[in-house]
N, C-alpha and C positions, 0 to 999 in steps of 0.2 A: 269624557266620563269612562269611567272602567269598564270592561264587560260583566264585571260582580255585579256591580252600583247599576247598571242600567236594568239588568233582569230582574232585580228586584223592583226596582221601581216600574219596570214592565206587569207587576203582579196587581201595581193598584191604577195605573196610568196608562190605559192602553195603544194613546199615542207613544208611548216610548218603547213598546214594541217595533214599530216600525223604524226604530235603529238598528236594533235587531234583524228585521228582514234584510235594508239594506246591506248588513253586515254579509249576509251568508245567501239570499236570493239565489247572486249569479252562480258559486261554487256548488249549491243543490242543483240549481236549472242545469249545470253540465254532467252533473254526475247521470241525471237521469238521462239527457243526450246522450252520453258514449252509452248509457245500457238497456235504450228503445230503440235503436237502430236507426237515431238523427230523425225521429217524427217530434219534431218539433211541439206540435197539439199534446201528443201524449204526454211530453217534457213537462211543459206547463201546464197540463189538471194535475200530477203526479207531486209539482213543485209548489204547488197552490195549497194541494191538501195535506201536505206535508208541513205546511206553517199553519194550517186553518188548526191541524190537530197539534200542534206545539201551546198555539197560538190558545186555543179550548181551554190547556191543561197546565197552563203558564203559572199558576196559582200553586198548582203540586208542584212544579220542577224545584227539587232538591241539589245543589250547587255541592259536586265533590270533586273537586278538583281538578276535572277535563272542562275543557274548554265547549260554551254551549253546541258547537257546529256539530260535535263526538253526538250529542245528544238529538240533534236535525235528521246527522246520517244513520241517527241506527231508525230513528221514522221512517225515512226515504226507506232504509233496504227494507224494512216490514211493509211497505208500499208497494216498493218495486215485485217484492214475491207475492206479493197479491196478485198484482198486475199479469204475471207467467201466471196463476192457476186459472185464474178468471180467462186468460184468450189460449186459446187451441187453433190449429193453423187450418182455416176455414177448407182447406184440400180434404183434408184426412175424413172428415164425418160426409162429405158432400159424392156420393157415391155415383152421383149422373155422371159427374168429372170419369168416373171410373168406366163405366159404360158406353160412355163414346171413343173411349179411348181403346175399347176392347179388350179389359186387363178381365179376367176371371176373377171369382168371386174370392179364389184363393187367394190371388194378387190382393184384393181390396183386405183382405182378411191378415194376410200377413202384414198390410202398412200398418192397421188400426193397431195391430200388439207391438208394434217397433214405435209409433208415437205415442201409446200409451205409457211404455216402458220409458220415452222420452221426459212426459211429464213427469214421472217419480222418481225423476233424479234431482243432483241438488241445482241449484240454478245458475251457477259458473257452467255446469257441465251441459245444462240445456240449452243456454245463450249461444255458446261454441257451436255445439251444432247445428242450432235453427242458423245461426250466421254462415255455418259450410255448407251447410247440404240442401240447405231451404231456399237463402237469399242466395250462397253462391261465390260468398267470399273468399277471398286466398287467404293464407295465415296471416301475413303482410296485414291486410284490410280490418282483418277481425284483431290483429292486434292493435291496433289506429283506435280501435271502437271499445275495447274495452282495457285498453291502457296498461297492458301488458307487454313484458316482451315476445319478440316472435317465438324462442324456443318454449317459452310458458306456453303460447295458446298451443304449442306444437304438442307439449304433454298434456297440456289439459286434452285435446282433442283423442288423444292415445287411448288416456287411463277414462275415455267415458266413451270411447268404440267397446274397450274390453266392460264396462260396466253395461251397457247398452245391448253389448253379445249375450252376456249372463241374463239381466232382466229382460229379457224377451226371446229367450229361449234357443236362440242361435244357434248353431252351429258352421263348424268349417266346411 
């Protein structure tokens, strides 16, 4: 059966949706692997709710031309930048960390405006650098994980240190 002919009949027969999942499951389930940092868990609720809400609104999907998965992955990414606003790196707000560590109040003060400024960037440039500076990655690694090549994550990392300088007020 065509992928036209199965969607629409996916709109009155909800078992023929699940041709549909099989079709594109595994290609969602990785996408979201290369861009939660291989946690598996987070892969599959991300990839679950990502067909739950296809799955919802299957009745409105309007067929123009792109193939349905064009239509999975722009869910996923409105998912996945859910998923960056909702979690912030449990370090930054947890000030005891800071206190035992004997950083001044300065220190703690200056982290809170550089991952703030972190959040308000777009999420190619947040992903970059929670992957370098957070987990620890080499460019090598962070390009593995988000399916890049090495000289992309290289500029990516460039043009969102100078972004990063500006939104939080840096200097040399």
């Amino acid at each position: 059966m065509q992928e036209k002919e199965l969607i629409e009949k996916s709109k009155t027969e909800s078992r023929a949706y699940g041709e549909l999942y099989k079709k594109y499951a595994n290609r969602v389930f990785n996408f979201f692997m290369r861009r939660v940092g291989g946690n598996k868990d987070v892969a599959q609720d991300l990839t679950q709710e990502t067909f739950t809400r296809a799955f919802m609104h299957r009745r409105r999907f309007v067929e123009k031309g792109y193939p349905y998965g064009a239509y999975l992955f722009t869910i996923a990414r409105r998912l996945l930048i859910n998923q960056y606003k909702k979690k912030s790196p449990v370090f930054v707000d947890d000030t005891s960390q800071f206190a035992s560590t004997g950083q001044s109040p300065e220190d703690l003060y200056f982290r809170r405006e550089i991952w703030q400024a972190i959040r308000n960037m777009r999420e190619i440039d947040r992903q970059v650098l929670m992957y370098k500076y957070q987990q620890g990655y080499s460019v090598r690694e962070i390009s593995e994980r988000i399916g890049r090549s090495e000289n992309a994550v290289k500029l990516i990392l460039s043009r969102a240190r100078k972004k990063l300088k500006m939104l939080s007020g840096l200097s040399d």
